[in-house]
N, C-alpha and C positions, 0 to 999 in steps of 0.2 A: 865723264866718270861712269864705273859701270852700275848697273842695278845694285841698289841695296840688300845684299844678302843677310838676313838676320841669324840666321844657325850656324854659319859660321863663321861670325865675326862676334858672337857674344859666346859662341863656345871657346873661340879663341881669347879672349877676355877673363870670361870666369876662370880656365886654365892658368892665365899668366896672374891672375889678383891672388887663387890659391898658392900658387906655388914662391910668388913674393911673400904671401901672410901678411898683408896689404889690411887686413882688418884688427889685427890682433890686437889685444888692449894696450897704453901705451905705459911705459915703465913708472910716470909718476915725477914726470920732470916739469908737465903742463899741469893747469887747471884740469878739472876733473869736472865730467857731464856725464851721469849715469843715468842711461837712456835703455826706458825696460821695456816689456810686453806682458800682459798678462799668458803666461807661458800656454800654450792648449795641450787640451787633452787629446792622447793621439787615436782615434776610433778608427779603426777597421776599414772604414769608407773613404780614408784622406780629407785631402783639402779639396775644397769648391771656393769659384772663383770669389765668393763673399769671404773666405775667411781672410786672404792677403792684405786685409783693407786696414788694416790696422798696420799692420806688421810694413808695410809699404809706406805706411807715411811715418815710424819711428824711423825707418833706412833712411827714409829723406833729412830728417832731423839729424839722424847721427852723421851724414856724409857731412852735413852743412857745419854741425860745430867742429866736425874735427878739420875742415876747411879754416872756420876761425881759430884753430890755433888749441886746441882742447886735447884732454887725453880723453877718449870716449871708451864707456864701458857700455857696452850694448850685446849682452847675450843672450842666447835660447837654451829652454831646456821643456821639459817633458811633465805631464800632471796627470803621472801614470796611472794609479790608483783609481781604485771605483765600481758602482755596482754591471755598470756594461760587460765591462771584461770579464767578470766573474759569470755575468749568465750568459757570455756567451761560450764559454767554459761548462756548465751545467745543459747547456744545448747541443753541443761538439762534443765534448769531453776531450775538449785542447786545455791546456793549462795555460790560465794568462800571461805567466811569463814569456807564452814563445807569441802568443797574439799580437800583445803588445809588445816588442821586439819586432816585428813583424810590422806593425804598424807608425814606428816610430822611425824605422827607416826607409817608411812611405814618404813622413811628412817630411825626414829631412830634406830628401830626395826633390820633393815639390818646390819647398824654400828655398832650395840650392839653386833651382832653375830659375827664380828672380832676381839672382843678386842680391841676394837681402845682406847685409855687411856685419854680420853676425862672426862674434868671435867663439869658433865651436872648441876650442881650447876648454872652454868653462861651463861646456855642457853640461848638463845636470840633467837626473831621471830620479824623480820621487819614489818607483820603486824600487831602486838599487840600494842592497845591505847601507851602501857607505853614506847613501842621504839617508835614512831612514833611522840610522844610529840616532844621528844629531837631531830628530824629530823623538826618538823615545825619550834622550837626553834630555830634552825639553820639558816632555810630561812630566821628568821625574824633579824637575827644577820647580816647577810649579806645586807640584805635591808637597816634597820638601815644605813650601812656603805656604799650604793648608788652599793652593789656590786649584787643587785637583782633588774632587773628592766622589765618592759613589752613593747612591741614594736609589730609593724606589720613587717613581715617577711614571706618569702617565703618560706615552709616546704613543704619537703614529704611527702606525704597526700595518705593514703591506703582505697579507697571510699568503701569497704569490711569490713574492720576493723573500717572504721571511726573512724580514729586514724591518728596522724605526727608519723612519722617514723623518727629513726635517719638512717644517711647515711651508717651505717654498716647493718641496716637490711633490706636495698633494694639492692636483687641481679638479677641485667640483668634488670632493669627497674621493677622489681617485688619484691609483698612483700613476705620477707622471711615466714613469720608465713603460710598466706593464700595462695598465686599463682597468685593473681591479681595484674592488671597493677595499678603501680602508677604515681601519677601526683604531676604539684606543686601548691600550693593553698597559699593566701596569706592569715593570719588569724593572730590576736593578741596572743601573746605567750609570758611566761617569759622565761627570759635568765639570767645566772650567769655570773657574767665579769671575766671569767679566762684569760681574754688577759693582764688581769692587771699587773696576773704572769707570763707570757711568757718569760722573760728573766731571773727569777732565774727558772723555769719549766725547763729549757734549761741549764744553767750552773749548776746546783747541779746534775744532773745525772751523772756529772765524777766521784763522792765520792760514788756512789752506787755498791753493789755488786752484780750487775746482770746480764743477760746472754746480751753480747754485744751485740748481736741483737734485742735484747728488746729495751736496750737504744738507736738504732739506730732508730730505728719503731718511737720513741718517740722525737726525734729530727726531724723525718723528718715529722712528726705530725706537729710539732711545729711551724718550717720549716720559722728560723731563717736568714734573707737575712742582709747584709749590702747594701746598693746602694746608690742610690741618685735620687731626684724628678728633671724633668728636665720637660718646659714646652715649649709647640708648639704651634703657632698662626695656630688660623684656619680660611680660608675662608671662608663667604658667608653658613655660617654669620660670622660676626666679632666675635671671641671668644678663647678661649683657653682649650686648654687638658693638665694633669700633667699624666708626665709617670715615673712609676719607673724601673729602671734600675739596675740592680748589674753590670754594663760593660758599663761606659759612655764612655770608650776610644772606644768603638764601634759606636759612633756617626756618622762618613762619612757613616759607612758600613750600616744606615737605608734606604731601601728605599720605604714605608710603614708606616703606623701606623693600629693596630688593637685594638675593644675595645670592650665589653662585650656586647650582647647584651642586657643589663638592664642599659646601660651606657644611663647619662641624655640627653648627649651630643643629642643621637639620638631622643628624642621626643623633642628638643629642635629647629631642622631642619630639622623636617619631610615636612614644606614646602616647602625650598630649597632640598629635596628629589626626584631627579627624578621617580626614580623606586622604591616609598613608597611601592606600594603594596604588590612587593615583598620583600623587607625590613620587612614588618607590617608579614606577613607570613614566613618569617624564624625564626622572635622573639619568637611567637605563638610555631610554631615548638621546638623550643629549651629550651622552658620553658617548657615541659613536661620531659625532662631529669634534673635527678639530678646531681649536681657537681663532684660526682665520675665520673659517667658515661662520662660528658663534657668531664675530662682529661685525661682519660684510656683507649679511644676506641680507641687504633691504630694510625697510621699514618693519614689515611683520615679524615683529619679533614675539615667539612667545613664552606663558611663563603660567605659574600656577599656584595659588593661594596655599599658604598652608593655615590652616582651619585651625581655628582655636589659639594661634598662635598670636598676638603682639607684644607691637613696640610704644613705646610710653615716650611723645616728646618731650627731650630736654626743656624746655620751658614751659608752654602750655599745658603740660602733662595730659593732653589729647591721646588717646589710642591710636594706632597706627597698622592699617594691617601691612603682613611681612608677605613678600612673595618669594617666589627664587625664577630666575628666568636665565636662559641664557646666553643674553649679552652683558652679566655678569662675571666678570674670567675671576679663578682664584687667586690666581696669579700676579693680577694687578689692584694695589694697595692692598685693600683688607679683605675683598671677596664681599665686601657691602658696601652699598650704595644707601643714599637716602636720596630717594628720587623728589625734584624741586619742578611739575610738569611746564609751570610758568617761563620757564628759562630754561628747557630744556628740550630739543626736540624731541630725542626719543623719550623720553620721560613722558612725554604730552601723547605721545601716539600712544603707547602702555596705557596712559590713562583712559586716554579714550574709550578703547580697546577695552577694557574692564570698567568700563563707568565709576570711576577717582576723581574726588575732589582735584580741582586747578586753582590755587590760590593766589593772582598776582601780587608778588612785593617787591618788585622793582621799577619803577618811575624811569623808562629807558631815556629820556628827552631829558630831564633833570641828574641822572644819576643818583640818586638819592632813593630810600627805602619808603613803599609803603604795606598797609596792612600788617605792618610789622612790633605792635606795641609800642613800649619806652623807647623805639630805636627808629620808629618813624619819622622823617623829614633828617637823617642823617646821614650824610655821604655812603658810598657802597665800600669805598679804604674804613672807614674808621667805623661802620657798623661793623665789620667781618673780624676787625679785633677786639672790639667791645664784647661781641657775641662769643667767640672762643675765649674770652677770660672768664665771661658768665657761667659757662656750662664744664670751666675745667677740662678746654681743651690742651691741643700738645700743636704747635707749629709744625711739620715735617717736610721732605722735600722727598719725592716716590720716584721711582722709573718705570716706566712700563718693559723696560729691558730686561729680561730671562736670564738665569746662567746656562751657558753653552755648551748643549746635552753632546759630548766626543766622541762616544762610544757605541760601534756599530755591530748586529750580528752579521758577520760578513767573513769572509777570507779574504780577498783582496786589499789590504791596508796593512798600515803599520799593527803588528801587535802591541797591544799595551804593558810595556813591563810593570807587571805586578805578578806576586806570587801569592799564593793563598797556601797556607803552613797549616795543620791540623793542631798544631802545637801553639804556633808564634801567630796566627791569623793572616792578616793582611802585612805582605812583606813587598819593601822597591826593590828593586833587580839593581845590583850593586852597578855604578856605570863601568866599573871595568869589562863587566859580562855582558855588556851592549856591543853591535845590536841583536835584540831577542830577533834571532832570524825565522823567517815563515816556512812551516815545514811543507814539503811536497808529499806526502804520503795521505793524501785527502782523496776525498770522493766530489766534493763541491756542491753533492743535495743537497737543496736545503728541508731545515725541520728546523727552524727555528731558533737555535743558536748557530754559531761559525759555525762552520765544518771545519775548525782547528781544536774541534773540544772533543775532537771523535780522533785526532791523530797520536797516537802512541810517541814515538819518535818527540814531540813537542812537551811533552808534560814528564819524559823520563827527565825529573829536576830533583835536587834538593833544598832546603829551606839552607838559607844563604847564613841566617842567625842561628839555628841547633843544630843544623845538619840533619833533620830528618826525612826520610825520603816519603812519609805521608803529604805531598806538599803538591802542589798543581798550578799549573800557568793560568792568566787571565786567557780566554779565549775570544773575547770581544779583539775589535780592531779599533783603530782612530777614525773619524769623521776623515776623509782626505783635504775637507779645507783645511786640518790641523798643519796638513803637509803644506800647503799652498800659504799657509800663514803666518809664514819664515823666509820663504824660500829665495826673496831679493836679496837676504844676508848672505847665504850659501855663496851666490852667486860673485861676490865678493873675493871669497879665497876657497873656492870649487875643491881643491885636490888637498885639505889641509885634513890631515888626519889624526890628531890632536886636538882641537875644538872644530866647533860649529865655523869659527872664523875669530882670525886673529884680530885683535883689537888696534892692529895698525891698518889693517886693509878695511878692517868697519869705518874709520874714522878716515880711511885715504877718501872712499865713493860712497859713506852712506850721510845724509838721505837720497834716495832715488830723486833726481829732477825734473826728469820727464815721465812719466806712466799713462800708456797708452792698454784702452780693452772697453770691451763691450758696456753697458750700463744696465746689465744681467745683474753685473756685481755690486750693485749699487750698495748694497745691506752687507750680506754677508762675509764676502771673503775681505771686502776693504773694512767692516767694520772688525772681522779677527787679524785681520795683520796691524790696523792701531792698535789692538787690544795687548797681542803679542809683543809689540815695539814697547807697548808702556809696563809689561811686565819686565822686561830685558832692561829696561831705565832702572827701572826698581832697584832689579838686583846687580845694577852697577856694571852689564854688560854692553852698553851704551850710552852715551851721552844725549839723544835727541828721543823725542818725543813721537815724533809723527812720520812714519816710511817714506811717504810721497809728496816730497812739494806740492806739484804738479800736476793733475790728470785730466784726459783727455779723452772723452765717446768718440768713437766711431758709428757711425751708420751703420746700419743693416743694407747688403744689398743684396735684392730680394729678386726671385724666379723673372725671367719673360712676361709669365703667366701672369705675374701680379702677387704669386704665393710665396710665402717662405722655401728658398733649396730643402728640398728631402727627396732622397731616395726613394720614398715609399709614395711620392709624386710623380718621379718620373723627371723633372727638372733640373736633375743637377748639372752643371757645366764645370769641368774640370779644367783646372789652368793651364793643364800641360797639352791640351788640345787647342787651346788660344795662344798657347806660346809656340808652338810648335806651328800654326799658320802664320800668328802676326807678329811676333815676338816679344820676349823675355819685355823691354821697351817698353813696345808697343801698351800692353797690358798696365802697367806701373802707371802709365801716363792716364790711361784711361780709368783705372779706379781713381785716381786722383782728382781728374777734368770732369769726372759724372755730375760732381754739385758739391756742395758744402759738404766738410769732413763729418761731420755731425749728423747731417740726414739721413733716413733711407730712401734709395735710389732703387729704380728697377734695370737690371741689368739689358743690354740689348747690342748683342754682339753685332748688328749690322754698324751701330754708331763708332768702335773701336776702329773702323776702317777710316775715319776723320784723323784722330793722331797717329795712325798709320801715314796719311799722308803728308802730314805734318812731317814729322819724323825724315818720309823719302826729300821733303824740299829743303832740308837742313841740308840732307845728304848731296844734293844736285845746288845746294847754295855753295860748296865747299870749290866750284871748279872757280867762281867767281871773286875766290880770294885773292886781295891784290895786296905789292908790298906800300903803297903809300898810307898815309893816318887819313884817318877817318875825318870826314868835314863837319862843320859844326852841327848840323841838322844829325847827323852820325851818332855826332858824340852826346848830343842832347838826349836824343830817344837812348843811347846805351846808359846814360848814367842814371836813367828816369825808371829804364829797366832793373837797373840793379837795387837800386832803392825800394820800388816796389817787387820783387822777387824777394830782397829780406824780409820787409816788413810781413811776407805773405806766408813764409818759410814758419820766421817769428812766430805767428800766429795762425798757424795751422789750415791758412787758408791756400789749400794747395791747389783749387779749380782755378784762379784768379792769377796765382802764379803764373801755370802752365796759360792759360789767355793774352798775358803780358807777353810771356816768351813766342807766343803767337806771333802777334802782332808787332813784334820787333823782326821776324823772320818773314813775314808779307812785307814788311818796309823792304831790305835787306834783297826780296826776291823780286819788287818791281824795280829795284834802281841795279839790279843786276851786277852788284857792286859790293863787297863788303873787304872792309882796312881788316891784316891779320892781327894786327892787334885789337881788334874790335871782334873776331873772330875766334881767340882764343877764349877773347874774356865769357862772349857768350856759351861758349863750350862750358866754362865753370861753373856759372849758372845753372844748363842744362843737363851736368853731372847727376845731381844729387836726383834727380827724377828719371834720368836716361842715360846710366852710365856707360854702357855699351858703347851707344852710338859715336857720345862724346867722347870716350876715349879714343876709337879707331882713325878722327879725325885731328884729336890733338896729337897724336903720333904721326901721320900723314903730313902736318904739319910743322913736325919737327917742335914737339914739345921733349920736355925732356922731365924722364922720369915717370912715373903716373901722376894722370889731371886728381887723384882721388889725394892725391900728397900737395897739389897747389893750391896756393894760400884764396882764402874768399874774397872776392873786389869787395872795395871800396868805391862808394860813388861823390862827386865833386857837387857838394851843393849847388857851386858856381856856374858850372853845367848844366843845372836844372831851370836857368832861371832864362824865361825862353823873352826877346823883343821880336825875334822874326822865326817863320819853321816853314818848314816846306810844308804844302796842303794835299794831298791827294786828291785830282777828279776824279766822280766816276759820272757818267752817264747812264743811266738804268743799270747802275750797279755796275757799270766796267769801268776799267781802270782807264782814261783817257788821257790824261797827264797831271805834271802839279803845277802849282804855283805858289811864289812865298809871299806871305803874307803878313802882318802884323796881327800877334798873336789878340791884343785887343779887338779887333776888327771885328761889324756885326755879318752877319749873313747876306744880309744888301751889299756893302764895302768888298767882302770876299768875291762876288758874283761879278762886282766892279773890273775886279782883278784877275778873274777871270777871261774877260771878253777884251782884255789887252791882248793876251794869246792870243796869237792870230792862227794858229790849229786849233786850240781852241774853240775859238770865235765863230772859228769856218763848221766844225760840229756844230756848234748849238744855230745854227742856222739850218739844218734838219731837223731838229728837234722841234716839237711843240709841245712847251715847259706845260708841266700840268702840276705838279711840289718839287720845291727844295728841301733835302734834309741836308741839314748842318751840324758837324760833330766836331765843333771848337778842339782844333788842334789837330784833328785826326784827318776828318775827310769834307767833300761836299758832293752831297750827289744830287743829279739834276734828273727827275723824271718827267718822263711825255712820251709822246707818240713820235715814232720817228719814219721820214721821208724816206724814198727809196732814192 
């Protein structure tokens, strides 16, 4: 046969699979496997070869169920929006839409060249009017339902970007995009009430099938407390503080109270404040740190007495001094603490740290309380309720979960339909008049609000309820995960222009069963698309609870060098320079064969030359096909293949797969021999990872139809179960011949069986045996030093 040519026998493939529509979703006649990707954002720079790794092993999945018999929905689309595009629009002075356009049929471009089995039918692009509708649509359902509201709040604020930042993209006090320090600014901003959901957000991740570490990320997000409110008289002024507590039986063991610095309490007796000034100057201080920051930075934490102030314990009626520090968030419970240093670490370092009484009252070996009065020598359950009946507490259950701040100063995003009427105030944008389209008559500087509150053209509007023309558009944008936090539904019924999706096609393919993306998204975008899934339950536009059965990390796979791909490295390697040497294949096989799907790997385009050759011995195994059946050693290793390539498929273990399919194609190439029906079945197998190849040879072989349309093997348990197997020798690793063997047989026994061959025999009579390795079932090989 001749040389394996790759370019054009998978341009000849990708041509014939297009022009059949060989991928397309299927009518609705089969079971349904809705197989997603966390869709990407398409930047300016394309794909490198780490981004495929994901996308590469859903294609594998989707080939394999629609082999079993599945209608497969597995489409791509576009997570257009965001602040790149915009500054690089304020850098250029291009307008995002032609960038990203530009960009987006980079990436398709890239994907196209893998064969990824994408049905582009249902493509989607978050910046286009027609998804962007059913995103303000959204907003306005949620408002509607008091679960969209606007409020002054303290945000991340990047005076660079002139832009709020969420708390994932400021790192070390700086903004992740630009390098500049940010600060906190207080400014009106809309927020979604996902606290509404925090307690099914919280219980329904036991029923998911995802990497427990995700669900833990997402619990401690959530960051669900039982306690109890417990309240402290405080002096001078006469007043009181609510603290909440998970550990009221720690009550003797306070000796302190600490409280946020944004806590009322403190502008409430800044008179009675000795050392205001310095009080007024650490608040100053600690408002330019974000809330991460507050809680994360180590043991030194610090904080500052306010003078003249206490607190009066509930029982002992002990004075108490108050501090305010900030690893107190306002945010979370009641913005006071009563610090217990005994059981508490930080609590104990603070103490330290300012020389505080440490009063132990808990008995760790026992569980049981001491130094604790009338409640001494009683368990730590039933002191902690005795204790909050005492002092007229409240049981409560907290989140440490925020409501989810939407609203950006940006141009790039969805506008938020709302209007502001001089007359009627705050007004929705009727959904007829959706979508509020994003005007082009901008300049894209920033100063601080969008640059859509300076366009004319946007705000010529009327007040929808008087008709008065005193009346102006919201000029904020959406966060773009608002857009991302939908967008499997879309995907659903893509072209329906009448709702978001019709409630037969939600109920045909949703919940999504396989989800495959980075573990970036561990928090945020997987915690607003349940949040979103459980609002649309609410309001009766679904039936199901949770988006994603199923999910799945991918690995990072990372520079030569050892570093993360970037551009501004020098490191990137592009895939259409690896496809274009070793092939479309070639590549697929090789993100997959690096190591576990899970890991990060370092990339090393010398090692892709391995399933390159792989690949050509398929190729040059194809002249070897013969018409009789395959012999039982044949048919043993084929059905042992197939078993293990499901179960591997099944279970995402796609390096171990491609190993298997190895090691059946070295059998295969030393016995120079392979049955055509053992030859197609392997073809089916090697589809879903290497469809190219395998197709050109199930045609060559007079299959009929496309291999991507024939049904998945079935393996014969019966077949599996081995009394005898041929053994592979090798001698210092060469293949020297076999012999069969009983599969129980130890290493001595095989060696037995061995030196019956009399070619055999006659080699190891130059040899001087120095180890035997023995690999039950597979091989034995004999090393030493060998005669001339």
């Amino acid at each position: 046969m001749s040389e394996y040519n790759h370019k054009q026998i998978e341009k000849k493939w990708q041509d014939a699979w297009e022009k059949a529509r060989v991928y397309e979703t299927g009518t609705g006649a089969k079971k349904k496997c809705y197989v997603l990707d966390m869709f990407p954002y398409p930047s300016g720079a394309g794909l490198h070869v780490g981004h495929p790794k994901g996308y590469i092993a859903t294609d594998i999945y989707s080939r394999y169920k629609r082999s079993q018999g599945f209608d497969v929905l597995h489409p791509m689309g576009w997570d257009a929006f965001g602040l790149p595009a915009e500054n690089y629009a304020i850098k250029t002075k291009i307008p995002p839409q032609e960038t990203t356009q530009s960009a987006i049929e980079n990436f398709k471009s890239q994907i196209k060249g893998l064969s990824l089995s994408y049905d582009w039918n249902r493509e989607i692009n978050t910046s286009s009017p027609e998804y962007y509708r059913w995103t303000q649509w959204l907003f306005l359902k949620l408002y509607k339902e008091g679960l969209a509201y606007k409020k002054n709040a303290k945000v991340n604020y990047c005076d660079s970007c002139k832009t709020v930042l969420a708390n994932e993209q400021v790192n070390g006090g700086l903004c992740e995009r630009c390098g500049h320090e940010v600060i906190q600014k207080e400014l009106p901003q809309w927020f979604f009430k996902i606290t509404d959901f925090a307690d099914a957000l919280e219980s329904d991740l036991m029923n998911l099938d995802w990497p427990e570490s995700t669900k833990a990320s997402q619990s401690n997000w959530i960051g669900k407390s039982e306690g109890a409110i417990l309240k402290f008289e405080i002096q001078n002024p006469k007043t009181e503080v609510e603290v909440f507590t998970t550990r009221p039986d720690t009550l003797f063991g306070v000796t302190y109270l600490v409280l946020a610095p944004e806590h009322p309490l403190i502008n409430e007796s800044r008179e009675s404040v000795r050392n205001w000034e310095y009080v007024e100057r650490y608040i100053k201080k600690i408002a330019k740190k974000t809330d991460l920051e507050r809680i994360s930075e180590g043991k030194n934490k610090t904080g500052i007495r306010l003078g003249d102030i206490y607190a009066i314990h509930p029982i002992t009626k002990e004075p108490l001094e108050i501090f305010i520090s900030e690893y107190v968030l306002s945010g979370y419970g009641t913005g006071a603490i009563m610090a217990v240093p005994s059981s508490d670490e930080r609590d104990r370092d603070f103490a330290k740290k300012y020389d505080l009484p440490i009063v132990e009252v808990i008995d760790d070996k026992k569980g049981t309380l001491i130094n604790s009065g009338e409640y001494t020598g009683m368990s730590i359950e039933e002191a902690g309720k005795r204790i909050v009946e005492h002092v007229g507490g409240e049981k409560v259950t907290t989140y440490r979960l925020r409501d989810w701040l939407v609203s950006r100063q940006r141009y790039w995003g969805a506008p938020i339909p709302i209007l502001y009427c001089d007359q009627c105030g705050e007004v929705p944008v009727p959904e007829k008049d959706l979508p509020v389209v994003l005007p082009t008559d901008v300049d894209f500087i920033p100063t601080g609000e969008s640059p859509i509150a300076r366009s004319e053209s946007f705000h010529d509007v009327v007040c929808p309820k008087c008709g008065g023309k005193n009346t102006k558009r919201e000029s904020d944008t959406l966060d773009t995960f608002v857009c991302s936090s939908w967008y499997y539904l879309r995907f659903t019924d893509p072209a329906n222009f009448k709702e978001f999706a019709s409630a037969e096609n939600i109920k045909r393919w949703m919940p999504v069963d396989m989800y495959v993306g980075g573990a970036e998204h561990t928090v945020l975008h997987l915690l607003y698309a349940r949040f979103i899934t459980k609002v649309l339950q609410k309001l009766g536009y679904v039936s199901f609870s949770e988006p994603f059965l199923s999910l799945r990390h991918q690995g990072l796979i990372i520079a030569e060098d050892g570093r993360k791909m970037s551009k501004s490295f020098g490191n990137v390697i592009n895939p259409d320079d690896i496809i274009e040497r070793y092939g479309s294949d070639s590549m697929r096989l090789y993100e997959m064969f690096m190591g576990p799907f899970n890991d990060s790997i370092r990339w090393s385009t010398k090692n892709i030359i391995g399933v390159r050759r792989f690949i050509e011995k398929v190729w040059r195994l194809s002249d070897f096909v013969v018409e009789r059946k395959g012999d039982e050693v044949e048919k043993r290793l084929l059905h042992s293949t197939i078993k293990k390539v499901t179960e591997d498929i099944e279970g995402f273990k796609f390096n171990t797969a491609i190993s298997t399919l190895m090691i059946f194609i070295n059998h295969c190439d030393a016995q120079k021999s392979i049955s055509q029906d053992t030859f197609f079945t392997f073809l089916q197998l090697l589809a879903p990872f290497a469809p190219h190849i395998s197709e050109e040879l199930y045609q060559q072989h007079g299959g009929k139809g496309f291999i991507v349309n024939t049904k998945w093997p079935h393996y014969d348990e019966g077949a599996l179960e081995e009394d005898t197997l041929s053994l592979v020798v090798q001698i210092n690793g060469k293949v020297r011949g076999k012999v069969v063997v009983d599969s129980a047989m130890s290493k001595e026994e095989v060696m037995g069986e061995v030196r019956k061959d009399t070619l055999l025999e006659k080699r190891l009579h130059q040899v001087s045996i120095q180890k035997i390795v023995y690999v039950p079932g597979r091989v034995i090989n004999i090393v030493g030093s060998e005669s001339n």
